[in-house]
C-alpha positions as CSV (number, residue, x, y, z in Angstrom):
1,X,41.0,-12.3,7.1
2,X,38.6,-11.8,4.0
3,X,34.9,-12.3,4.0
4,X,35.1,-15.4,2.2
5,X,37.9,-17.1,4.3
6,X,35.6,-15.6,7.7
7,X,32.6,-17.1,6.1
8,X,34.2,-20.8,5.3
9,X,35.2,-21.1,9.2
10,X,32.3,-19.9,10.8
11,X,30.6,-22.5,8.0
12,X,32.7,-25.6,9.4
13,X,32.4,-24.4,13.4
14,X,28.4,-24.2,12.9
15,X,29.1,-27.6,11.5
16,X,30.7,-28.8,14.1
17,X,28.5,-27.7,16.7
18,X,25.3,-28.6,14.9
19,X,26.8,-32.4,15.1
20,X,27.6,-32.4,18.6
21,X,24.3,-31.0,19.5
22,X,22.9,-33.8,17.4
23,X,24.9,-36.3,19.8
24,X,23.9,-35.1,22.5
25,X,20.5,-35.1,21.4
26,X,20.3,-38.7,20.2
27,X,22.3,-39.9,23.3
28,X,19.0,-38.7,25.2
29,X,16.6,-41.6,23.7
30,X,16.2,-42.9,27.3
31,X,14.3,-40.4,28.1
32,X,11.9,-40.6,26.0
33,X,9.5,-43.3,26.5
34,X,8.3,-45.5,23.6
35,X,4.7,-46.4,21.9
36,X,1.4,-45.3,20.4
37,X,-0.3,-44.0,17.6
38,X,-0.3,-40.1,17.0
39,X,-3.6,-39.2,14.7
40,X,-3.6,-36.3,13.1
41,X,-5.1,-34.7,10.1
42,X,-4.2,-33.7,6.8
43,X,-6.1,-31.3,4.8
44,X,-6.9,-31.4,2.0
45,X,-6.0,-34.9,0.9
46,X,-2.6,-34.7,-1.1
47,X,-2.5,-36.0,-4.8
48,X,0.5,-37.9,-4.3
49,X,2.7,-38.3,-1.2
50,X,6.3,-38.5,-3.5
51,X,7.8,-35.6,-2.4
52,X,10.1,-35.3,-5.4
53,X,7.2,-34.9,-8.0
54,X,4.9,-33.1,-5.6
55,X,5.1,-29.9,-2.8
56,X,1.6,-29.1,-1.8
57,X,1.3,-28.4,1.7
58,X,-0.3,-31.9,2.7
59,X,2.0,-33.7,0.4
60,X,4.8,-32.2,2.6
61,X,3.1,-32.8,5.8
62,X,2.8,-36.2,5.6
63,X,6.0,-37.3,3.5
64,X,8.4,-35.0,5.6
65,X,8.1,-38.6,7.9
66,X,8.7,-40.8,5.1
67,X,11.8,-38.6,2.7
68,X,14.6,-36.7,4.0
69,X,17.3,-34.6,3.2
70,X,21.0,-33.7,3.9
71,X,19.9,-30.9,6.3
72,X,17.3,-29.8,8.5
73,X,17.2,-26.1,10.3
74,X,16.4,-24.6,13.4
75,X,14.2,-22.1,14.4
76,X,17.1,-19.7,13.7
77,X,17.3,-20.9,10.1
78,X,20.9,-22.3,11.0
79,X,21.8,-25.4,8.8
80,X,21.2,-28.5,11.6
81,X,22.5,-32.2,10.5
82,X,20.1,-34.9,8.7
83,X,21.2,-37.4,6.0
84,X,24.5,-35.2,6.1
85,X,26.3,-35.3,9.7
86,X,28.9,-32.7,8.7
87,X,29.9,-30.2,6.0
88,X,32.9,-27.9,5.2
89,X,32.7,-25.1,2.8
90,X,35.7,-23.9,0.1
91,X,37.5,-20.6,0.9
92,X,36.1,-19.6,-2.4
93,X,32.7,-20.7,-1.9
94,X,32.7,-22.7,-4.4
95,X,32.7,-26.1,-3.0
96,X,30.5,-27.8,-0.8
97,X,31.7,-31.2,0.8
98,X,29.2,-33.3,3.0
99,X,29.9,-36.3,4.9
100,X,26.6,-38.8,4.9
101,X,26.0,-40.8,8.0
102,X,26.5,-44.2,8.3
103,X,24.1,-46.9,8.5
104,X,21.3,-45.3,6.4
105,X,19.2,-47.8,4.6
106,X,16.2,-47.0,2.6
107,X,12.8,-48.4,3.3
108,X,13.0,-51.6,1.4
109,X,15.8,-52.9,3.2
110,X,18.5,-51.2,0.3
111,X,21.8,-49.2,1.7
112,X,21.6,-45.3,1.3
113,X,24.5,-43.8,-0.3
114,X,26.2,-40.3,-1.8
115,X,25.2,-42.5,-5.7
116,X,21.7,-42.0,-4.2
117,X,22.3,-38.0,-3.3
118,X,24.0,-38.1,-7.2
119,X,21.5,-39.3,-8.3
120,X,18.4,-37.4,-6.4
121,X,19.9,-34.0,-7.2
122,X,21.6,-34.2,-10.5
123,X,19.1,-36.3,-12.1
124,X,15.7,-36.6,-10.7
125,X,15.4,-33.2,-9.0
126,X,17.4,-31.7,-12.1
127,X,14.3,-32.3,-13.8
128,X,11.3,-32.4,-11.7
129,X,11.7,-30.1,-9.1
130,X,9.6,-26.7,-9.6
131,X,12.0,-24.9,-7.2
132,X,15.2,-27.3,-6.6
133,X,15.7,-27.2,-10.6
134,X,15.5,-23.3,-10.8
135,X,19.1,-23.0,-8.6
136,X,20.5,-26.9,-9.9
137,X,20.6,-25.3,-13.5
138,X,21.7,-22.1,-12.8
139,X,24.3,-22.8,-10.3
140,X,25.3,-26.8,-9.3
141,X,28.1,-27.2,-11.9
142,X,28.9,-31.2,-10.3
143,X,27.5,-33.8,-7.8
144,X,30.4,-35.8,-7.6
145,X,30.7,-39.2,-4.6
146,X,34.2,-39.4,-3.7
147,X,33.7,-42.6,-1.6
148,X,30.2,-44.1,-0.2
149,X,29.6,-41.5,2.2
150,X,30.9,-38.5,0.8
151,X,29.7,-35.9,-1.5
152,X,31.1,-32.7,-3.3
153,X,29.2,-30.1,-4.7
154,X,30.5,-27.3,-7.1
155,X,29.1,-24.5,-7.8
156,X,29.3,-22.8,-11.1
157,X,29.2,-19.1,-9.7
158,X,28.5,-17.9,-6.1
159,X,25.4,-18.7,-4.6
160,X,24.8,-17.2,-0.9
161,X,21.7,-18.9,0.1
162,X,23.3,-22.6,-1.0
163,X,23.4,-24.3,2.5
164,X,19.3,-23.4,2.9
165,X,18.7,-25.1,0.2
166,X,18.3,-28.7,1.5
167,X,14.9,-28.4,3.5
168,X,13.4,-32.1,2.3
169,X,10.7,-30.6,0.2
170,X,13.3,-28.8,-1.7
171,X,16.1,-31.6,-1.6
172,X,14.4,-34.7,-0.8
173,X,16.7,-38.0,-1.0
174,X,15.2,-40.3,-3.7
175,X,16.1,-44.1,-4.3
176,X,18.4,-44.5,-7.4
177,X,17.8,-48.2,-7.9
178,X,13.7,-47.3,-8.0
179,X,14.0,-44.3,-10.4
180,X,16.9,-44.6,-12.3
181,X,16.4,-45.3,-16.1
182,X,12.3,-45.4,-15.5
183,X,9.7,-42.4,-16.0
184,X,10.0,-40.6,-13.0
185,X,6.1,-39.2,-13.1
186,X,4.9,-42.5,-13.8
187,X,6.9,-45.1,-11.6
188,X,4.5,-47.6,-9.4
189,X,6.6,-46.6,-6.4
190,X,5.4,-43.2,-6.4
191,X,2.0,-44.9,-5.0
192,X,4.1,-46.2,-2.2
193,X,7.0,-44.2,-1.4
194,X,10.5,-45.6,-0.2
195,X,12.4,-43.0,1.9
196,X,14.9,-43.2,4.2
197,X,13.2,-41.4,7.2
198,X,11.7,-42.7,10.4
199,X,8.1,-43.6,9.0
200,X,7.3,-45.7,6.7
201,X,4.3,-46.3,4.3
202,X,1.6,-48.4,5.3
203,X,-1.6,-47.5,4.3
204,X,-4.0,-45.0,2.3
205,X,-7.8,-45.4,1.7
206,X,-8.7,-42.7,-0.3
207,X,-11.5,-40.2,1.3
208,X,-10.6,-41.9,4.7
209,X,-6.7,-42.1,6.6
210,X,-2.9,-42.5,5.2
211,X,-1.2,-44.8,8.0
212,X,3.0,-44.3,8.3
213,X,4.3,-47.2,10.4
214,X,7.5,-47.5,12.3
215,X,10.4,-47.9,10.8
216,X,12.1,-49.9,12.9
217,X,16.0,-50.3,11.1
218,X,15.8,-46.3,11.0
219,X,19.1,-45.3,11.5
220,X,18.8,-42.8,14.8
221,X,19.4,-45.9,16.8
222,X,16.3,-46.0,19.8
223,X,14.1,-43.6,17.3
224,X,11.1,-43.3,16.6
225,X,9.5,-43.3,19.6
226,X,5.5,-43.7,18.4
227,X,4.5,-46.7,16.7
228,X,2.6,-45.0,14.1
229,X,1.1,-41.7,13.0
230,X,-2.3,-41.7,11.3
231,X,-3.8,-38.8,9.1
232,X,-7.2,-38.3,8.7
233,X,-9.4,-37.0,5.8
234,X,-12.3,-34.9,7.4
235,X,-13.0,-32.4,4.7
236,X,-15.5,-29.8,7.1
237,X,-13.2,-27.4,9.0
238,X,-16.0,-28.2,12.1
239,X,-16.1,-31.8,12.4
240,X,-11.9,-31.5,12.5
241,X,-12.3,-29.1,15.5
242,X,-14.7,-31.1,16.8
243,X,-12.3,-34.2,15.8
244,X,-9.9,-32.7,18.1
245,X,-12.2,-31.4,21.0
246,X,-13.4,-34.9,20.9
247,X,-9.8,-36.3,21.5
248,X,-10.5,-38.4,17.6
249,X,-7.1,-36.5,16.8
250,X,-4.2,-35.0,18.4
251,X,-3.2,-32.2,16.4
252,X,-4.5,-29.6,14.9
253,X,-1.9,-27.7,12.2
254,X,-2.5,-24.4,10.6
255,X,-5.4,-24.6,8.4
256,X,-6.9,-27.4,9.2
257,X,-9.7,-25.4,11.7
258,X,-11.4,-22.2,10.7
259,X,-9.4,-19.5,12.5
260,X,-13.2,-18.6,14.4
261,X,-12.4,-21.9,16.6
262,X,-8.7,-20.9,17.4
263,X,-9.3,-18.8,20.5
264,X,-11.8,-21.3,21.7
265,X,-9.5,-24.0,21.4
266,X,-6.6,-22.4,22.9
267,X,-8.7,-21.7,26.0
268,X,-9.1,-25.7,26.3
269,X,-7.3,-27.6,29.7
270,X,-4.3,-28.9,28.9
271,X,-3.7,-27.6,25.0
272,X,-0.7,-26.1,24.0
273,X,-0.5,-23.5,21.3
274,X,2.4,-23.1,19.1
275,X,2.7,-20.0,16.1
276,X,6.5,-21.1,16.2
277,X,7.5,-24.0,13.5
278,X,7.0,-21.7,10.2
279,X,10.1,-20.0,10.3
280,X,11.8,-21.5,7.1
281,X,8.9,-20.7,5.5
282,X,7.3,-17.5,6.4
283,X,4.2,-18.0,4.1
284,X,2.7,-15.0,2.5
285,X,-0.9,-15.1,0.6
286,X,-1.0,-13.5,-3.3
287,X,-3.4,-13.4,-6.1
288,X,-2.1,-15.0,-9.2
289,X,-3.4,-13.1,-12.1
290,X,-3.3,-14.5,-15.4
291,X,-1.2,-11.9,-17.3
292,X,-1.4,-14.0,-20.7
293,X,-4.8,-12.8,-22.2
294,X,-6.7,-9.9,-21.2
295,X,-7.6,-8.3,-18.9
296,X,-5.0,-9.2,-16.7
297,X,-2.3,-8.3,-19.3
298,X,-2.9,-4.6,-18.2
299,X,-0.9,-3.3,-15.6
300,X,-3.4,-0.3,-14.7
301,X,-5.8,-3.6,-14.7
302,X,-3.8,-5.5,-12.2
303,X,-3.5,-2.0,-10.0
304,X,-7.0,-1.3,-9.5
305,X,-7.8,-4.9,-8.4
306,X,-5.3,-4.1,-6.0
307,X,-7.1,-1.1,-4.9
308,X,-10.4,-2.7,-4.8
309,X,-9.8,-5.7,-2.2
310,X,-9.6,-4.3,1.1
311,X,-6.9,-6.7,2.0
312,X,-7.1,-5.2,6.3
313,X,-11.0,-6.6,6.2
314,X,-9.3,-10.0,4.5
315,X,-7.1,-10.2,7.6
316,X,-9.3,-9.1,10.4
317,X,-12.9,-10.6,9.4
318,X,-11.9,-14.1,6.8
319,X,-8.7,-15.0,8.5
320,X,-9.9,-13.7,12.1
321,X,-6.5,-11.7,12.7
322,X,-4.2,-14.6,12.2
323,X,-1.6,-12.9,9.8
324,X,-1.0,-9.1,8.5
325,X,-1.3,-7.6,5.5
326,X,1.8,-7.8,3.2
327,X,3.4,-5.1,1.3
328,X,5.1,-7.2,-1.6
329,X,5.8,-10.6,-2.7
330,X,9.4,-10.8,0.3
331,X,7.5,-11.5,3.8
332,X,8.9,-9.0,6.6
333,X,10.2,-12.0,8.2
334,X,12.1,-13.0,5.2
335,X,15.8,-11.1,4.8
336,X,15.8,-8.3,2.7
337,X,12.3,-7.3,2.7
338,X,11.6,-3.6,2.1
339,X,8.6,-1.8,3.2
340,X,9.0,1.4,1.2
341,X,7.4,0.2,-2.0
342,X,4.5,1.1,-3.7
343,X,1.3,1.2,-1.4
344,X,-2.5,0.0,-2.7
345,X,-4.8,1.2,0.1
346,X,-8.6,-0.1,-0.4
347,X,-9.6,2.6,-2.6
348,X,-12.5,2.0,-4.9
349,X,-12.6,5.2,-6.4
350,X,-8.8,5.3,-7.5
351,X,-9.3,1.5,-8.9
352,X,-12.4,2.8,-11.2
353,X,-10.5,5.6,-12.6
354,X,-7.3,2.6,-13.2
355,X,-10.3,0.6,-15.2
356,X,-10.9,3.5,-16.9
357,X,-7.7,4.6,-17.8
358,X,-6.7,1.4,-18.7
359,X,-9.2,1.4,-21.6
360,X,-10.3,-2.5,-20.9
361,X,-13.7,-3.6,-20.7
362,X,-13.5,-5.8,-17.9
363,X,-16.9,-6.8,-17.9
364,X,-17.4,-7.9,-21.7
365,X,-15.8,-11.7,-21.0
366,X,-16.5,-13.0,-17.1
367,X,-13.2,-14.3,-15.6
368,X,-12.7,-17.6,-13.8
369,X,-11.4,-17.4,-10.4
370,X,-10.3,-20.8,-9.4
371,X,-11.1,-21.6,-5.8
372,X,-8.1,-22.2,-3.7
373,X,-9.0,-25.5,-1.6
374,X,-7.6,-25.2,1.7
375,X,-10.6,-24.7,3.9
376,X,-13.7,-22.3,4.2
377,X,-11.6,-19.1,4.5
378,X,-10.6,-19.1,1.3
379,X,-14.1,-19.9,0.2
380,X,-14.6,-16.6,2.0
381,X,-12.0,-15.2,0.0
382,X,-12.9,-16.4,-3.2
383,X,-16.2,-15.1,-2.9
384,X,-15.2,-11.6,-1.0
385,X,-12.8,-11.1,-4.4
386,X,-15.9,-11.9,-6.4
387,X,-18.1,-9.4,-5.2
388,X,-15.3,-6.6,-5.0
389,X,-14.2,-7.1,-8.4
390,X,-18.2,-6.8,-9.6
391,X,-17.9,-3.2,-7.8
392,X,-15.4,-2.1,-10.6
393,X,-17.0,-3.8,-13.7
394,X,-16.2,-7.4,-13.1
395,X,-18.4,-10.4,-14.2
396,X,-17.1,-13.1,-12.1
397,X,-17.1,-17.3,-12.4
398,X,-15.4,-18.9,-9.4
399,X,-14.7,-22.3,-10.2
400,X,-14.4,-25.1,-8.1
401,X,-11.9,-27.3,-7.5
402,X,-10.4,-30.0,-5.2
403,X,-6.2,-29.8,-4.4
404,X,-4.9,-32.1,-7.1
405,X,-7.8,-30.1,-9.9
406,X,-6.0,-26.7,-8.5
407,X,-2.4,-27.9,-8.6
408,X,-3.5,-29.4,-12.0
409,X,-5.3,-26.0,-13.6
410,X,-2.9,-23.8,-12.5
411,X,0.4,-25.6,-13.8
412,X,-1.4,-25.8,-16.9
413,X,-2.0,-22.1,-16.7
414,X,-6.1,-23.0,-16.6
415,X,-7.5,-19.7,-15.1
416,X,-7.9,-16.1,-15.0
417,X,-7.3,-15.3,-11.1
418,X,-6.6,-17.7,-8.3
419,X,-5.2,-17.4,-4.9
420,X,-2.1,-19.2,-3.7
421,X,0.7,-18.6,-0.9
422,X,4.5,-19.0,-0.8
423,X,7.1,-20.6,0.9
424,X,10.1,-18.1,1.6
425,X,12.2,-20.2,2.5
426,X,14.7,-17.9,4.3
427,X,15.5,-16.6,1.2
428,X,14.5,-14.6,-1.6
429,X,16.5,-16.8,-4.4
430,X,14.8,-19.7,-3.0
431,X,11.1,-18.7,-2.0
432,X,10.4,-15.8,-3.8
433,X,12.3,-15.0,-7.4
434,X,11.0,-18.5,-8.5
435,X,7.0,-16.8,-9.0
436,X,9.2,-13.8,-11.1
437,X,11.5,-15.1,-13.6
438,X,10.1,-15.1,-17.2
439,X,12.4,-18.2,-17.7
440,X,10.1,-20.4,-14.9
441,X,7.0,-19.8,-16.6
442,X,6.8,-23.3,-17.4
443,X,3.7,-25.4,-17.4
444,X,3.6,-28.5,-15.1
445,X,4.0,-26.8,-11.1
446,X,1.7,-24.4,-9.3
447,X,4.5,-23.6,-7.8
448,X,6.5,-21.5,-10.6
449,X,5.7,-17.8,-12.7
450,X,2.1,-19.2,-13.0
451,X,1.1,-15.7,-14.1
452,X,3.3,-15.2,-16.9
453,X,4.8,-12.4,-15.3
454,X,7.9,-11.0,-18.0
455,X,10.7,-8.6,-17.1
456,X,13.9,-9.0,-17.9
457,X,15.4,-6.3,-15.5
458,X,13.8,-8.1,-12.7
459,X,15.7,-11.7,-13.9
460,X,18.8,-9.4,-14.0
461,X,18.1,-8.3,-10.8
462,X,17.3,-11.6,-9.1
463,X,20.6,-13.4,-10.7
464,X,22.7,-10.9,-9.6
465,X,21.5,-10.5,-6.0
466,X,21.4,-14.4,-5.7
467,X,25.3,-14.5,-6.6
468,X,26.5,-10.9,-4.4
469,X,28.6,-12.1,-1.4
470,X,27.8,-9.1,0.4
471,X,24.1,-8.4,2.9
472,X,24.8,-4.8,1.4
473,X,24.6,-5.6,-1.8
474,X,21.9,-8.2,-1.6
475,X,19.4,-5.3,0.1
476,X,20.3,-2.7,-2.5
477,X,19.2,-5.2,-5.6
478,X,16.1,-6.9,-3.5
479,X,14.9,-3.6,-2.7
480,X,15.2,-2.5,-6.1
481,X,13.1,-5.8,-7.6
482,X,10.5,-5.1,-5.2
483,X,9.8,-1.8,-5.9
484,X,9.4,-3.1,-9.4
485,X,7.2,-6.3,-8.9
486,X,4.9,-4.2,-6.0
487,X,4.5,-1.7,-9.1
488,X,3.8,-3.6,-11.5
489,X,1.2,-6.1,-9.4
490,X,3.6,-8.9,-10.6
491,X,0.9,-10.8,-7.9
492,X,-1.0,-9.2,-6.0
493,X,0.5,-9.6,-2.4
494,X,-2.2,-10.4,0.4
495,X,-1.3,-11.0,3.6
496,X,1.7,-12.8,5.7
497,X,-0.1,-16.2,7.1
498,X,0.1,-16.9,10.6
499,X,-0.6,-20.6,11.6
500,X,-1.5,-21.8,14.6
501,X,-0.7,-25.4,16.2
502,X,-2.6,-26.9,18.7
503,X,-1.7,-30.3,20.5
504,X,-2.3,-31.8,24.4
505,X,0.2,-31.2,26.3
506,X,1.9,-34.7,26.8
507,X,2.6,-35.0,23.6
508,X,6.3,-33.9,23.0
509,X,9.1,-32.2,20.6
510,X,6.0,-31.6,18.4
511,X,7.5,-28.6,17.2
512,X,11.3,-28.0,17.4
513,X,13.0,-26.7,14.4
514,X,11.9,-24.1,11.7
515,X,10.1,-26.4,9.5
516,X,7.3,-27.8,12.5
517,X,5.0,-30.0,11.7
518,X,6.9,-31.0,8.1
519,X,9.9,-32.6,10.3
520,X,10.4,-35.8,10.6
521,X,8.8,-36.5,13.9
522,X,11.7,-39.0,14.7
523,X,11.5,-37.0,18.5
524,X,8.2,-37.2,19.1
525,X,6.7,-39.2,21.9
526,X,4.2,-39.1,24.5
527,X,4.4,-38.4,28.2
528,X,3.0,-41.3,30.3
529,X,3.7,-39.9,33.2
């Protein structure tokens, strides 16, 4: 039997078993019990809750309840059912066929469809995904319904890494009779989304809560078990841990308390904590540098910032221990990370002598370091990688800004340094190559080659690792473009994030596949007993 064949039928059994443990899972509801309001927070307050047009962290959060997509995955990263109850795979690896569940209607009453995964993929996210359009282009040659509830796929060239690519922030299901023929960006119903998931949209008051409500004709029949979930706006790190200490909100998810309180809170009666739920994305912190305009457009530049942050204090004394310090832009979680690449211990000596060599007077124009707003520690950060970079010659600006004035400066290329973090999702041709290639430097995400980083081995290199059929292979070429990107500061890699969760312990199935808290919550309930 040949690799390809092997691959196709262990493909349709995971299938097949993924269903039936869906079944048996949804045959369960009974044993849940039904009711009540689940508050929690969301921080900082997303720009926009459609998920198509936007991925920031809090935009996912909250409209991972409201859109979903064909697939969800477990903690393993193995492809579990969603909009799409089954799949089988081509021998040649070629053709993707999913079968839709039945019943499926969108929010406003309307019957889902495969027109509407046509449509969401082929059309909308062909366009406007920052991520999803990367891997449409290169490699979805078709999206083709052969009947209601069926959809084909073709691929122009292998892809390995195709069945991870529908986690609902990168393939979320939009309405076709809402979008199609409008302008996407400007549609009213992006200010009150229509999915087809469990929660529906209720409510925002800006600066205060965004209600979802139960969506009762949701088509798990018995689910969802709360009534509705409620996210808070508290923009100081302590009044949400004191939110929560309080009993004001039930969960607590990564970020949303200054990792000083997380060892006090895990010590309180009756709290569970969770570092599981961040599997699919594996989140690893970089500095974007603007490689554009000077300074930043010399590599022996980029090296000795490198060699000035002392990225062991960043983990131990800002982030209080929760994460470790990366090596390169592939997390060591993510498959075919590499340590052996080049190394930038804290060295402040070695990064004076880069400045020098590099012949750049870094301190004749200060540089704006726009402010990364997802909580105090990266205040800390921001202002840590201020005063380090004055130690070699910098003059320094950091520039505020709230999430939608980030998201907004840095697709529009607005800055000279900023921090962000990646989503690896399980993959390097997914998470990862998208920051690299000099043919996603396009303004408009935060989410793309910001930096303006240009190689054209390293797009070789990622095409033709994203299309090898063999794990062999894969390593040899990934290894090889990390090497490259960790020499050249392509970012400058931080650290690997660790989240924490925190939640009371009657609350259940918080957390139970490797996308946490961004799942659909359709299994939550709470314990009465």
């Amino acid at each position: 039997m040949n690799q390809t064949s092997a691959s196709s039928k262990i493909m349709k059994a995971s299938a097949a078993l993924a269903a039936a443990t869906w079944l048996l899972a949804s045959g369960a509801v009974h044993a849940q019990t039904q009711g009540g309001t689940l508050t929690a927070i969301v921080q900082p307050e997303p720009p926009m809750l459609m998920l198509g047009l936007n991925q920031q962290a809090p935009t996912q959060y909250v409209a991972g309840k409201i859109y979903q997509s064909l697939l969800t995955y477990d903690h393993e990263l193995k492809p579990q059912p969603s909009l799409a109850k089954s799949w089988k795979v081509s021998s040649d690896g070629l053709t993707y066929t999913f079968e839709l569940q039945r019943g499926v209607k969108w929010h406003d009453g309307k019957p889902f469809s495969a027109a509407d995964v046509v449509f969401s993929v082929d059309k909308f996210l062909r366009e406007t995904h920052p991520r999803g359009r990367l891997v449409i282009n290169k490699y979805i040659a078709s999206v083709t319904a052969l009947n209601d509830s069926t959809v084909e796929f073709k691929l122009k060239e292998s892809f390995s890494p195709f069945m991870s690519l529908f986690v609902v922030d990168n393939m979320p299901m939009v309405p076709k009779h809402i979008y199609e023929g409008t302008d996407y960006r400007t549609n009213p119903a992006n200010q009150t989304p229509i999915g087809t998931g469990p929660f529906k949209f209720k409510e925002w008051k800006k600066g205060s809560h965004i209600v979802l409500t139960r969506n009762n004709e949701y088509w798990k029949e018995g689910k969802p078990f709360l009534n509705e979930i409620v996210f808070r706006v508290i923009p100081d790190a302590a009044s949400r841990a004191v939110a929560f200490e309080r009993g004001d909100v039930q969960v607590l998810r990564g970020g949303d308390v200054d990792n000083v309180d997380v060892k006090r809170l895990k010590a309180m009666p009756n709290i569970e904590m969770t570092t599981k739920g961040w599997e699919m994305y594996a989140p690893l912190a970089f500095m974007s540098m603007n490689q554009r305009k000077p300074p930043f457009d010399n590599v022996k530049v980029r090296q000795a910032v490198m060699h000035a942050i002392n990225r062991k204090f960043i983990v131990d004394n800002i982030f209080f221990g929760m994460g470790k310090i990366a090596t390169g832009p592939i997390a060591s979680t993510t498959l075919y990370y590499d340590k052996n690449v080049p190394q930038y211990p804290y060295d402040l000596k070695k990064a004076r002598a880069l400045i020098a060599e590099s012949g750049v007077n870094v301190g004749a124009t200060p540089i704006k370091l726009l402010s990364f707003p997802y909580g105090s520690a990266w205040e800390r950060l921001a202002e840590y990688t201020r005063q380090s970079l004055e130690q070699i010659g910098f003059k320094v600006q950091i520039d505020p800004a709230d999430a939608g004035g980030w998201a907004k400066r840095s697709g529009d290329f607005d800055f000279d340094l900023t921090f962000n973090f990646t989503y690896q999702y399980g993959d390097p041709a997914l998470g990862v190559a998208r920051h690299f290639l000099s043919t996603n430097s396009i303004k408009g995400s935060p989410f793309v080659n910001n930096q303006g980083y240009k190689n054209l081995k390293v797009d070789e290199l990622f095409s033709t690792a994203a299309a090898a059929r063999t794990p062999e292979l894969r390593q040899r070429l990934y290894s090889e473009v990390q090497n490259v990107l960790v020499s050249e500061v392509a970012t400058g890699a931080l650290f690997e994030i660790e989240y924490a969760t925190f939640y009371p312990k009657h609350i259940k199935n918080l957390v139970t596949t490797g996308i946490g808290l961004n799942e659909s919550f359709d299994n939550v309930y709470f314990d009465k007993k």
